[in-house]
N, C-alpha and C positions, 0 to 999 in steps of 0.2 A: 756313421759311415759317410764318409766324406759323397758327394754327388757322382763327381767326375770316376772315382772308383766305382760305383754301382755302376754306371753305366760304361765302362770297360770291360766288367763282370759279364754286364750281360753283351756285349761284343765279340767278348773273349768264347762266350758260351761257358758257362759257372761249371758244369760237369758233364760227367759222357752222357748223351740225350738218353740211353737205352735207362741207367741207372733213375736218372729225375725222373724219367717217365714212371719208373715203378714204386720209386717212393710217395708222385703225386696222384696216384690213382684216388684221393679223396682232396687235394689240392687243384684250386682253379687259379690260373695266374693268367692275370688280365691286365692291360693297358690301357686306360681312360685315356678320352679324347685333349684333357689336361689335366694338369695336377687337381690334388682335393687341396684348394688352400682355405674353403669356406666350409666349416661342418653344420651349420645352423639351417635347413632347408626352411625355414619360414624364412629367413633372411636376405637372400639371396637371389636371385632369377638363372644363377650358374647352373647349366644341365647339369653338369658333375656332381656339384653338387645334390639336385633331384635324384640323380641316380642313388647316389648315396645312401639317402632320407629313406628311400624307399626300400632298399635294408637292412636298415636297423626300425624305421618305424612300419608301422601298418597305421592302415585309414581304414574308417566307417565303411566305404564304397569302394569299388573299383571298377572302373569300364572295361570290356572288350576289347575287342576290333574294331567292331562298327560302333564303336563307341557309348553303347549300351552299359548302363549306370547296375551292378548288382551288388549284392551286402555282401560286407567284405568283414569287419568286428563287430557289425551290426547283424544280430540273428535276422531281422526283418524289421517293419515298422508300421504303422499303421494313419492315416487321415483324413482327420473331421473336421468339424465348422467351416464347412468348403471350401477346405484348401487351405485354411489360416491355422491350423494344431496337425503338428506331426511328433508323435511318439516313437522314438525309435529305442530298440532291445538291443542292450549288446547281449554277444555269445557268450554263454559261463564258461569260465574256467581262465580268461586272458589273464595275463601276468607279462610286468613289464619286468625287463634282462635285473632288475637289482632286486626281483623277489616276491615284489608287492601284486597285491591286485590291481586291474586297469578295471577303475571303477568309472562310474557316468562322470562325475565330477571333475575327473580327470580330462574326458574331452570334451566340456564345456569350456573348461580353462582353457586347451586347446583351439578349439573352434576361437574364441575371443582373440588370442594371440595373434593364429592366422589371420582372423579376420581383421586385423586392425594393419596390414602388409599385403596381403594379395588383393588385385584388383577386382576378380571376379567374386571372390570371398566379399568383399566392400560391399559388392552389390544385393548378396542374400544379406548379409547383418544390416544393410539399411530397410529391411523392410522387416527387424525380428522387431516384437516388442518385446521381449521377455525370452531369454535361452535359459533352462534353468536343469537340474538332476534331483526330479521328485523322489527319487531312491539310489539306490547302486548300480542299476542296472537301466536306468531307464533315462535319456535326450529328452528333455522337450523342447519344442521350435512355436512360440505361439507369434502369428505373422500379423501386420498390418493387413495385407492382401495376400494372397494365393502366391506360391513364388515354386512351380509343379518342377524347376530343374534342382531344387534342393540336393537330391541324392547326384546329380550329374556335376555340384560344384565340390559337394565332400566329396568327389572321389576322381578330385581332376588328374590329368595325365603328367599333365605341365609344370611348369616351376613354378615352385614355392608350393610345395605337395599340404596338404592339411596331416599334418604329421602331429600324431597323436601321444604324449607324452605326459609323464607324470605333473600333476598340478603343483607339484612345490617349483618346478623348472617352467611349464607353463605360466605360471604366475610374474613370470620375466616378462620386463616389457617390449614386447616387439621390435625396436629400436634399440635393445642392444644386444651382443650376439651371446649365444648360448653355446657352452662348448664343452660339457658332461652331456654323453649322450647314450642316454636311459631310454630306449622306447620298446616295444612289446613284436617286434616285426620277426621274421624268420633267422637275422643274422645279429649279432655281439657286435658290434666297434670293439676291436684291443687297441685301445689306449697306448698302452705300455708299448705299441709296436708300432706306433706310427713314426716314422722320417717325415716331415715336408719337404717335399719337394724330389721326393725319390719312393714314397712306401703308405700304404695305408691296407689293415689286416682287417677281415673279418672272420669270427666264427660261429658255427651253427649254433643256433638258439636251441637248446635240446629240449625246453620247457616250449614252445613253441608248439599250439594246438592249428594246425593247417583247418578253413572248412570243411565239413566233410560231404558237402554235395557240391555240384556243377562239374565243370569243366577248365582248365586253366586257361588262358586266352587275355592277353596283353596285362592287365594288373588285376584281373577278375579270375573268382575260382580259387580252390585251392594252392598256396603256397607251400611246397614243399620241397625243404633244402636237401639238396641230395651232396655237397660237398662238405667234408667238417671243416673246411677253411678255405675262404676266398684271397686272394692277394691284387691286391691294384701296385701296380708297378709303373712309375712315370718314366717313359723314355720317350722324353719331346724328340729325341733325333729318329728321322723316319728309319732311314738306313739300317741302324741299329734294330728297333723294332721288328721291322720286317724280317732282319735277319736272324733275330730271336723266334718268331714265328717259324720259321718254314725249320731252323733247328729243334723246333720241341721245349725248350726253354719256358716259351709263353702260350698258352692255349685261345688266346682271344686279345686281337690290337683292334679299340672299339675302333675308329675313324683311319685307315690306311690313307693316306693322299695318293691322288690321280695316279702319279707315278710308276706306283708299286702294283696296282690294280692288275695291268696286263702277267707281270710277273707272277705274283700269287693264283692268279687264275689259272696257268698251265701248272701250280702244283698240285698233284692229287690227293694229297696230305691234309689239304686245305679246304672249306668250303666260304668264295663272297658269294656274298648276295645283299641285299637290302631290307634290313629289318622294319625299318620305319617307312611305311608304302604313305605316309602324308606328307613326309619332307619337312627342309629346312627352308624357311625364306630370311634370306640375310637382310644386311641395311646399313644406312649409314642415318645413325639419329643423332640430332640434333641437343642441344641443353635448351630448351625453352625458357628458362629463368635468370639467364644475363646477357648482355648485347654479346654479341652482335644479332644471334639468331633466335631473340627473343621477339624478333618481327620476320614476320611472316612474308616480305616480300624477299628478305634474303636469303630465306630456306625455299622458295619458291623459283628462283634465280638459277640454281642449282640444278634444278631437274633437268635444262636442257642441257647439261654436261653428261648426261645418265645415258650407257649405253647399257645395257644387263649384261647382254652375254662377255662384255669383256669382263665381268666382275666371276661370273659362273663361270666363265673358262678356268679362271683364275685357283678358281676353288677344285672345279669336279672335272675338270678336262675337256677336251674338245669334245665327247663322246653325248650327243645331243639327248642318248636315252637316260642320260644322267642329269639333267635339268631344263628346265623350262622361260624362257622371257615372255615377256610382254606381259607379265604378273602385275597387279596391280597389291591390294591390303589383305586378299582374301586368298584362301590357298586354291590353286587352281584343282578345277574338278568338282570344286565343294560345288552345293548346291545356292552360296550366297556369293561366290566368284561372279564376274560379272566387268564391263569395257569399259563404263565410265572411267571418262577422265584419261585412259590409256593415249589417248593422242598427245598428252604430253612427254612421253616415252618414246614416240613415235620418227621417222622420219631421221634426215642427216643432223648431228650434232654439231651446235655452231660455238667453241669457246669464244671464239670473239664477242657475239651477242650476249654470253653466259658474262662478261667481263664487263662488257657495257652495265647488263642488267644489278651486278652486283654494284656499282659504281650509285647507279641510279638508286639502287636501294636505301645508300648511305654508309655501303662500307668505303670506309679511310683507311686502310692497311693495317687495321690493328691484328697483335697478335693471334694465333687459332689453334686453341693447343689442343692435340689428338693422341689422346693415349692409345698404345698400341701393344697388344701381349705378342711377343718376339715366342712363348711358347706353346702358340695355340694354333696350329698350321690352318686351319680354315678361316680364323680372323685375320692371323696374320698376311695369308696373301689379298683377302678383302682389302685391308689396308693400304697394302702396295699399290694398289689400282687405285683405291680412293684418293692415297697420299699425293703420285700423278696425278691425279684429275684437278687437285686443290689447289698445287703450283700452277696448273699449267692457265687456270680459269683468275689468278695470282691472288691467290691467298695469299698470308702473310704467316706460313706454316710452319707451329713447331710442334716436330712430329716426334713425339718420345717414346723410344723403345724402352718397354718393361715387361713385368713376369707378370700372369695371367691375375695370379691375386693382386700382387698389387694396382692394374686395372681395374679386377671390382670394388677395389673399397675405395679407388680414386672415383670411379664413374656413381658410385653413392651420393655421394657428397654435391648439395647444389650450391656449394661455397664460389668465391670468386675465382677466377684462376691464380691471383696473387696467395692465395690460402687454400690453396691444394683443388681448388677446381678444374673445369674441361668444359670447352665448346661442342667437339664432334667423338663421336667413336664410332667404330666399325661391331656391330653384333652379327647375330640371325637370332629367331624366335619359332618355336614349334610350326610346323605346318597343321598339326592333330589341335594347337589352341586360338589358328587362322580361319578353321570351317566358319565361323558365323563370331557375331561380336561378343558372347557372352564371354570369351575368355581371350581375345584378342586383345593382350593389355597395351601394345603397345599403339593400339590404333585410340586409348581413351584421351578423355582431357578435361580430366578431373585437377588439376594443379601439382599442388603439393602432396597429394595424395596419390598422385599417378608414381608409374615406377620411373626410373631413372630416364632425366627429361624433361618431365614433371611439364608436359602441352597444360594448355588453361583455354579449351574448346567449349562451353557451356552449348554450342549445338551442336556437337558431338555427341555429349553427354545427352542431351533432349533424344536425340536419332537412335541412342542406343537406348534407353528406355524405355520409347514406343518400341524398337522389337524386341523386347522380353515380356513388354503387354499385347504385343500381338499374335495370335495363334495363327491365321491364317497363312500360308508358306508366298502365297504371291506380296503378300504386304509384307513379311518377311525382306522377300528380296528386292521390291522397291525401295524399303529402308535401306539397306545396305545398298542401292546404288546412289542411294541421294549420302551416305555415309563415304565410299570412294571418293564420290565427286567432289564434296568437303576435304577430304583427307588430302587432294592433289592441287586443294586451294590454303590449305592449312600448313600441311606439311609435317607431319609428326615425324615422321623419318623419311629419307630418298630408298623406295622400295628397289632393292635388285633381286628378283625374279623367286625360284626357285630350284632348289636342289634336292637331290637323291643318294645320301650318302651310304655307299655297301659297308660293311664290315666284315672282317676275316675269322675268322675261328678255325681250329683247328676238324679236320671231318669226323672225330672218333666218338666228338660232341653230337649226344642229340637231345631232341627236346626243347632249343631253344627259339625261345614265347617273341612271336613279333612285335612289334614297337622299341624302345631304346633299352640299351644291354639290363636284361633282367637275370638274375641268377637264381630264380628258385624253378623247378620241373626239370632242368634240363642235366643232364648227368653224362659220364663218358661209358662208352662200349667196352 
């Protein structure tokens, strides 16, 4: 189906609403904040992607609200030799979509996978000495040292989920993408129905054993699909979308822009509100591994061109209950937030000085190429601002509009710009993996090893290690201020603030689990 058809379709509105309505009473049609153009969640740091993973896979753990770690394929687990042997039980009866048993072996393989890709994952496989499946049923974790947030990394919220799949596809190595996708979670990938760039189906996993104790609450608890088929439906034009929503067409537009916000709010049909109470904090990151902004004086240069709010106007509206400045690396509220360093943020911005200082640093006008997804309305207006701020401070900007995948598999690559590489790009990163440094990847700087950017901060690295060995919460958070202070001298990325982004759904939905769009619990009236 050609694009521009699908999305006239849903302009036109496809058929009478009263009709679709009664056909979709087990049909969820949903609009992702962008296309799925990556299916591999250990791959990737794309939300859309996370959303994805999580279902068609299920994970060991899953957190709450308050971010509390409970067994999610894991019946429970148990730990000895103080702190260095953890056994963990999976639940009987799991079975992955093509039939088989999810046996231990399977997410050993997995855990490895992951762990050779996520940052936070990096940090527990450097302290295993030995991950191994002494039966079918049974993890073992034998550690160097004590490592007590074990269950709170398998069962992180954030991208690159520890996504739990067969060991003949786990055995893939993490560097290259995986794109059969077999996992044991509440919902089927069809295949056979996917479009890029306009369609991606799911359906219920009818083999699919939900927990049978707790409570559901953000990816913890019971999962139980209450739709026999999900639909994600790309329609990058807001207009279009929105006007899909309030017609009955589409039941859930994850990310509405500012815009439409007031509108949707006076319809009664409709319920926004804010799923995700820890927020987005955007950025403008840097490539740490070719000139120009492989030195630290010229990402340093930069900050005093940084005003936030004009970056979060850009994004969430003038509406000040919808985002926050003067943010620094940590999400505000957490308990590791905290001022250092914020005086670089502070105060009138001078691009003249910003122009000098770049000059002084050593930049000679060479080219800045800043990949930019034209279909991802919250980076794309990042961009906008940022793109102004680059000319006006006089980059030497080439600023190219493309499609969101093609962005992540450009912003991968730490190649030259002559062979497909990039200097800057515009992101955001979870506010729920900003609370503290254990999963804050983008504040690491670890090298080649880090995610995209790839900082090379070895006191960084020393900063975050003491607080994963310190238990105490004030040494905690004196770490993370002497870690800020680093980061505003360092520069892993220019921090612009934070945001609040609502989502819309339609009111007949209820049930739906806060944090980012999850579909299993929540059903229509």
């Amino acid at each position: 189906m050609p694009r521009r058809l699908f999305l006239g379709g849903a302009a036109a509105g496809l058929a009478r609403p009263a009709l679709v309505a009664a056909q979709d009473q087990r049909v969820l049609k949903f609009v992702p904040q962008a296309d799925l153009a990556l299916l591999d969640p250990v791959q990737t740091t794309g939300l859309v992607t996370r959303n994805h993973g999580m279902m068609v896979f299920d994970t060991l753990y899953g957190v709450d609200e308050q971010l509390r770690p409970h067994p999610q394929m894991v019946q429970g687990h148990v730990v000895e030799d103080d702190g260095k042997r953890w056994r963990l039980t999976l639940r009987p009866g799991l079975a992955f979509h093509d039939g088989t048993p999810v046996l231990a072996r399977d997410c050993v393989a997995s855990i490895r996978r992951w762990g050779s890709r996520d940052s936070y994952a990096q940090s527990l496989m450097a302290v295993v000495d030995e991950l191994s499946p002494p039966d079918d049923r049974t993890i073992e974790f034998r550690l160097k040292k004590p490592f007590p947030l074990l269950p709170d990394v398998l069962g992180k919220p954030g991208a690159s989920i520890c996504a739990i799949m067969p060991e003949r596809l786990a055995r893939t190595e993490g560097t290259t993408q995986i794109t059969e996708m077999v996992g044991s979670g509440p919902y089927r990938f069809v295949a056979n129905e996917r479009i890029p760039g306009s369609r991606a189906v799911y359906a219920r996993n009818e083999a699919y054993r939900p927990r049978e104790d707790g409570t559901p609450s953000y990816i913890a608890g019971p999962k139980r699909a209450q739709f026999d088929r999900v639909e994600w439906l790309t329609i990058p034009d807001a207009a279009t979308a929105a006007a899909a929503l309030q017609r009955g067409e589409i039941d859930w537009w994850d990310q509405p822009i500012a815009d439409y916000l007031p509108l949707l709010q006076k319809n009664r049909a409709l319920k926004v509100e804010v799923l995700d109470t820890f927020g987005f904090l955007p950025m403008i990151r840097f490539n740490h591994a070719i000139p120009p902004f492989d030195r630290p004086e010229m990402r340093r240069a930069l900050l005093g061109a940084i005003r936030q709010s004009d970056y979060l106007i850009a994004i969430a509206g003038e509406d000040r209950s919808r985002w926050k400045d003067d943010v620094g690396f940590f999400s505000p509220g957490s308990p590791m937030a905290n001022a250092a360093g914020l005086e670089n943020l502070r105060g009138p911005r001078d691009l003249e000085a910003v122009k000098r200082a770049l000059v002084a640093a050593g930049y000679k006008g060479e080219r800045i190429v800043f990949p930019v997804p034209t279909d991802f309305a919250a980076l794309n207006a990042i961009s906008e601002v940022a793109g102004d701020m680059f000319r006006r401070v006089g980059l030497n900007l080439d600023y190219q509009a493309l499609d969101w995948g093609t962005v992540l598999s450009r912003v991968a690559s730490p190649a030259p710009v002559e062979q497909g590489g990039w200097h800057v790009w515009a992101n955001y990163t979870l506010g729920v993996g900003a609370v503290n440094p254990a999963a804050n990847t983008y504040l690491r700087g670890h090298g080649r090893a880090a995610t995209f950017g790839w900082p090379d901060n070895p006191r960084m690295e020393a900063l975050r290690n003491q607080w994963f060995d310190t238990p105490d919460l004030d040494d905690q958070k004196r770490i993370c201020r002497e870690m800020q202070a680093l980061a505003f001298q360092e520069v892993p990325y220019l921090p612009l603030g934070a945001f609040y982004q609502p989502t819309a759904y339609r009111a007949d939905l209820e049930g739906v689990l806060k944090g980012f769009p999850i579909f299993w619990n929540m059903k229509r009236r």
